[in-house]
N, C-alpha and C positions, 0 to 999 in steps of 0.2 A: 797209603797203599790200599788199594782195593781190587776184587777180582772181576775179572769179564769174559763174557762168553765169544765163540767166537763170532757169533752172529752182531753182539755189540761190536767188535771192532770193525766189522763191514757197516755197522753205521760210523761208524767216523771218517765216513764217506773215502772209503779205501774198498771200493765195491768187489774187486775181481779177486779179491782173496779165494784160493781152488786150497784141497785138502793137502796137510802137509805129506809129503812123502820122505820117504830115506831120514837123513841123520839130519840135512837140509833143505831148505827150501828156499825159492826167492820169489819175493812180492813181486809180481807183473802190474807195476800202476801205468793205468788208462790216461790221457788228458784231462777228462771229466772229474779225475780225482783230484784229494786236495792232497795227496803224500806225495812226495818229490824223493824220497829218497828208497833205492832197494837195498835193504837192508837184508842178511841172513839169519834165520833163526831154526833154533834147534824145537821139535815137536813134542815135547813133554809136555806131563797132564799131571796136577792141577794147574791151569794158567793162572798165571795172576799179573795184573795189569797197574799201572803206575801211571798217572796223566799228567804229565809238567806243559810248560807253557808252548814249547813248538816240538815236545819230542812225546811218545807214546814207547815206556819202559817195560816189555813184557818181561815176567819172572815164570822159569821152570820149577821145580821142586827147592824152592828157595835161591835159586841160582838168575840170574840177567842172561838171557837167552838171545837176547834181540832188541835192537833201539830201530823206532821209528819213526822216522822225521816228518812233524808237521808242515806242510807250508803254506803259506798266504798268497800266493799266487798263480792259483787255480783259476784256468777259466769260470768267468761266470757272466751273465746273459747281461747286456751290454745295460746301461742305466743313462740317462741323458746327462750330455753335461749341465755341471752349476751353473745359473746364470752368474754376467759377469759382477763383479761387486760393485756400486754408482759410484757412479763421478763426483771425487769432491765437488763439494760445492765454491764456485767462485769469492774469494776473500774482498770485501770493497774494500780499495784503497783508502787510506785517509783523506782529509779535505784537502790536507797541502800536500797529497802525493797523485794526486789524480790526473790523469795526462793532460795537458795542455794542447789545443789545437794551436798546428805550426801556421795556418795561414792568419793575418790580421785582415780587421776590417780596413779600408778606404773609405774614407771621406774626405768630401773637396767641399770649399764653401768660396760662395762666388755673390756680388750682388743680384736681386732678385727682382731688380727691376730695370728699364733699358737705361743703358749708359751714351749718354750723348759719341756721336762720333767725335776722335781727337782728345779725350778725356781718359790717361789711365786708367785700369780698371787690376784689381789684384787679386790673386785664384791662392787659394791656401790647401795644403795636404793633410789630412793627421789620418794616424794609425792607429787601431787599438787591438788589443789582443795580440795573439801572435807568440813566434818563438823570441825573446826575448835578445838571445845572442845575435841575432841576426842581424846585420847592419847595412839599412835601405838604401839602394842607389835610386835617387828622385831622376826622371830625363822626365821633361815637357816639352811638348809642341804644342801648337796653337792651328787652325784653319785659317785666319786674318788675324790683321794687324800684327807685331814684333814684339818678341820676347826683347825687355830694358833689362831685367838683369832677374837675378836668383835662379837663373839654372843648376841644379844639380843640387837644390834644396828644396824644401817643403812649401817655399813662398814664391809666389813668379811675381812680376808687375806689368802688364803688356801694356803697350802704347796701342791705341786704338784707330789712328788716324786711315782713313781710309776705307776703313773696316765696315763703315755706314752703308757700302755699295751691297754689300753680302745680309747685311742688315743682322748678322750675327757671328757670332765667335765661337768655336767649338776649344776648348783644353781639355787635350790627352795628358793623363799622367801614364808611365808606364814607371815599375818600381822593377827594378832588380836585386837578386842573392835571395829573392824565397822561392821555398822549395816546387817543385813542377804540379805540385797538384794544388795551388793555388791560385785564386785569381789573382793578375801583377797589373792594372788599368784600370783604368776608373775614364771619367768626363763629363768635364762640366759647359753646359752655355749660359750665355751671356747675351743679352740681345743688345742690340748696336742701332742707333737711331742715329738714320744720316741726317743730313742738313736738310732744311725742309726745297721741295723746288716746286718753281712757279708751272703751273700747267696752263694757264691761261692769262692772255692780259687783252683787251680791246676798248672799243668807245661805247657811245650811245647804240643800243640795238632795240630791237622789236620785243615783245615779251615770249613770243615763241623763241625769237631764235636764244632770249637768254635761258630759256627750259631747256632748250638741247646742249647748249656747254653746261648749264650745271649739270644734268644727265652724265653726262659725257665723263665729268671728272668722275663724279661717285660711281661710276661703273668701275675704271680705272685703279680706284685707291684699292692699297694693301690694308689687310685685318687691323693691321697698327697702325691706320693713316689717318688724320684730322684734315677736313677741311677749313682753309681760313679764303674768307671771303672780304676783299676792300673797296669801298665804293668812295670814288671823287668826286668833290660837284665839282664846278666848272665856276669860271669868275660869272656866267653871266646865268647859274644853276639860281631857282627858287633858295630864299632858308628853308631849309630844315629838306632839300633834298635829298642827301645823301641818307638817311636817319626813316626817311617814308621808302625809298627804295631799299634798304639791306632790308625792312620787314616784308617787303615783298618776294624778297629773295627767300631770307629764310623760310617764307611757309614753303614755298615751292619745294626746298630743298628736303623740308622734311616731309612732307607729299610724297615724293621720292624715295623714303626709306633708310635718308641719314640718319640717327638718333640724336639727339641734343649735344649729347657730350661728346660728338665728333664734329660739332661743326661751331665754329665761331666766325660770326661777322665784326666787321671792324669800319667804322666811318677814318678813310684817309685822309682828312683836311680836304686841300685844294688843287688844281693842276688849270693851266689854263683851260682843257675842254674835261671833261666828264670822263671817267674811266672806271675799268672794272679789272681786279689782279682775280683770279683764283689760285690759290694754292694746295700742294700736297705736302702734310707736312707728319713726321715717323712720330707717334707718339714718345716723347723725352725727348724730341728736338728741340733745339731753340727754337721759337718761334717765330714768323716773320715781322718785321716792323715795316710799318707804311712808310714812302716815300713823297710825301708830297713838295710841289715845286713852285707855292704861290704860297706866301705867309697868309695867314690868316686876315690879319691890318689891314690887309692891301683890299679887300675883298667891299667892296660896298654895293649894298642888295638897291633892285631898283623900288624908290618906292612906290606903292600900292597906287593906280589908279582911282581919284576918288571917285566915286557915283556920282553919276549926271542928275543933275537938279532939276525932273519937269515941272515947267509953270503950272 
């Protein structure tokens, strides 16, 4: 216990304390103040004061005259709020607990180089990645030629026949049961070499007019096309005519802008008159084979005129 004036208890911020009057009095507290409670007290002197934790015990001439209640919930001039406390930080999963992406890869595996017309050809699926539980519905189509069988699995086998017109094959796979934000398609091609065909066949001509049909083909041919060129002699052709003629051919032809490995000439044996095949033929086609129509045996060269003996 100890005493206080009463100017001390107007600092304990109970400001409007006025002079006591009569037997009692009552504390008039402001907002501003921190006492919350009016309490009555009697005006006797010497004061003496007693401070506990939320109350303020005035004593009269040894007697409790008056309790006065502290309180914590005084206005007082506004302070910004705390910021907020951070955000945990993100835990990394373990190695084996880390999400898996739901969609799998596609891949298709196809030959990589042309496949003859008429000659199956087989297109394979695999998957990798992916939601595991998920169990693929394979559908394939094709552009040409016909699905032979493995629909509705990972391996197809198409029959090619015909296919050689298109000069290619397209295969869709589309995959069904993954989820919509995946790709479900894929496609592979296939290029399709048709049969080779003849563009040109005639006799003996002139050297111009043979520059304009070799012209003529190599304007025509496709990026995958080979020329074959076959020359006949004739039963009553020089030896070794057909063999001086195809290298007159080929310079020409590569004059013209064929490169080597698109163009093959071919000596055809024999036919009764002299002839000339050109061909177009798909790179992976089979090639043309010469038809000639006089055996060889049969063929006897006239022989050489000997030189006149002047006297």
């Amino acid at each position: 216990m100890y005493g206080r004036s009463k100017q001390e208890l107007e600092d304990l911020r109970c400001p409007n304390i006025e002079a006591f009057q009569g037997l009692s009095r009552t504390l008039n507290i402001f907002p501003q103040s921190a006492c919350h409670a009016i309490i009555p007290i009697i005006p006797l002197s010497p004061w003496r004061f007693l401070a506990m934790k939320n109350a303020l015990l005035i004593f009269g001439s040894s007697l409790l005259t008056g309790v006065l209640a502290l309180g914590t919930s005084a206005q007082t001039p506004e302070q910004p709020a705390p910021p907020p406390p951070p955000a945990p930080a993100e835990k990394a999963l373990p190695e084996d607990q880390t999400l898996a992406d739901p969609c799998p890869k596609i891949g298709l595996k196809a030959p990589n180089q042309p496949v003859r017309d008429g000659v199956p050809v087989r297109f394979t699926a695999s998957l990798s990645g992916g939601d595991k539980k998920v169990v693929p519905i394979f559908d394939w189509s094709v552009s040409a030629g016909a699905i032979r069988s493995g629909q509705g699995t990972a391996n197809i086998e198409v029959d090619t026949t015909g296919a050689g017109v298109d000069r290619v094959i397209h295969a869709t796979l589309l995959i069904g049961g993954l989820s919509t934000e995946c790709i479900s398609s894929e496609t592979s091609v296939v290029q399709i070499a048709g049969p080779a065909q003849k563009a040109d066949e005639f006799g003996p001509v002139s050297d111009e007019e043979m520059a304009k049909r070799i012209e003529s083909i190599i304007a025509s041919l496709s990026s995958n096309d080979q020329v074959y060129i076959f020359v006949y002699a004739g039963r009553t052709n020089v030896r070794g005519y057909a063999s001086s003629t195809l290298r007159q051919i080929r310079a020409h032809a590569l004059k013209s802008g064929l490169t080597s490995d698109r163009l093959a000439t071919v000596d055809g044996g024999y036919r009764e008159e002299a002839a000339f095949e050109l061909w177009a033929v798909p790179i992976g086609a089979e090639p043309p084979k010469p038809t000639p129509t006089v055996s060889a045996r049969e063929i006897v060269f006239p022989r050489p005129t000997p030189p006149v003996k002047r006297p």
